[in-house]
C-alpha positions as CSV (number, residue, x, y, z in Angstrom):
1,X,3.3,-29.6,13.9
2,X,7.0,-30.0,13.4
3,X,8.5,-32.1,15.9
4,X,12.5,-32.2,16.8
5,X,14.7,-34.5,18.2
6,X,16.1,-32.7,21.3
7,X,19.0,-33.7,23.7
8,X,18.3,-32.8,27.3
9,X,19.6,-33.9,30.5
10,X,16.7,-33.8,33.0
11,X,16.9,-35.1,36.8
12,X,16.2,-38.8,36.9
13,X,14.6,-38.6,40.1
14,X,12.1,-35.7,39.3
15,X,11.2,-38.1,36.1
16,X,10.0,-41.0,38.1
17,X,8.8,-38.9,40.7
18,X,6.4,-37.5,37.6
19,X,5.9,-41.1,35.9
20,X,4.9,-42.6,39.4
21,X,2.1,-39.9,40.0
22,X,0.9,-39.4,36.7
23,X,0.5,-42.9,35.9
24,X,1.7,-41.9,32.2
25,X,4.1,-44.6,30.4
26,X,6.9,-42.4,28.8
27,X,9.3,-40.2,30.0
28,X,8.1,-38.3,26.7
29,X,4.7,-38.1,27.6
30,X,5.6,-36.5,31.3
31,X,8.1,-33.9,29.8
32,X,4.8,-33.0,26.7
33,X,2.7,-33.4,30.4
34,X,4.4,-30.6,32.1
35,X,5.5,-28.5,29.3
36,X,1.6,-28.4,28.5
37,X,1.1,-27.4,31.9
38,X,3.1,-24.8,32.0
39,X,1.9,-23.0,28.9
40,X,-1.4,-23.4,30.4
41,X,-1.1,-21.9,33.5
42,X,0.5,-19.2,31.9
43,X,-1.6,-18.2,29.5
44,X,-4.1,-18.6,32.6
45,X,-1.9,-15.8,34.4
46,X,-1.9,-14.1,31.1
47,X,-5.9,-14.0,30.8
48,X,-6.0,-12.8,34.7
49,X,-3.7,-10.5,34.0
50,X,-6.1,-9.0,31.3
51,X,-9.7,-9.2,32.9
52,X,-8.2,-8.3,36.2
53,X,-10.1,-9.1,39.4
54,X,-13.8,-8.9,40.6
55,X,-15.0,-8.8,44.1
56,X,-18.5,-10.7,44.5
57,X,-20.4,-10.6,47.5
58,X,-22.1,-13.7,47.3
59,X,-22.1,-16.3,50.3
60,X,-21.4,-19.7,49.9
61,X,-25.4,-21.0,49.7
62,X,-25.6,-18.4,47.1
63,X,-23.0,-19.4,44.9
64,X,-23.9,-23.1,45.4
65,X,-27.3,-21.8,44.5
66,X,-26.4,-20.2,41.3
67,X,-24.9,-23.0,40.5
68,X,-27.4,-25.6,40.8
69,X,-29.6,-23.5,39.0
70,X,-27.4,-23.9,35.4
């Protein structure tokens, strides 16, 4: 992995905001947090994107019996 040193000027605020509720120590490991995040959830959209969507017709007890039953 090749890592770079990168100047950025990112809103104070939103920074503690993300330390506070994150409970990580760095301002380094929020902004590695979120980017990580956000490639995540994008290749999530990405992978929707590609199977596309199912309709199941399964009630609630079903499902909750399907489950139980892995």
């Amino acid at each position: 992995m090749s890592m770079g040193k990168t100047t950025v000027f990112v809103d104070e605020t939103l920074i503690k905001h993300a330390l506070q509720v994150t409970n990580l120590k760095t301002k380094k490991d929020v902004i590695e947090a979120g980017l990580r995040e956000l490639v995540r959830k994008r290749n999530q959209e990405l992978l929707q994107q590609e199977l596309g969507t199912f309709d199941l017709d399964l009630s609630l007890k079903e499902l909750k019996k399907r489950r139980a039953e892995r």
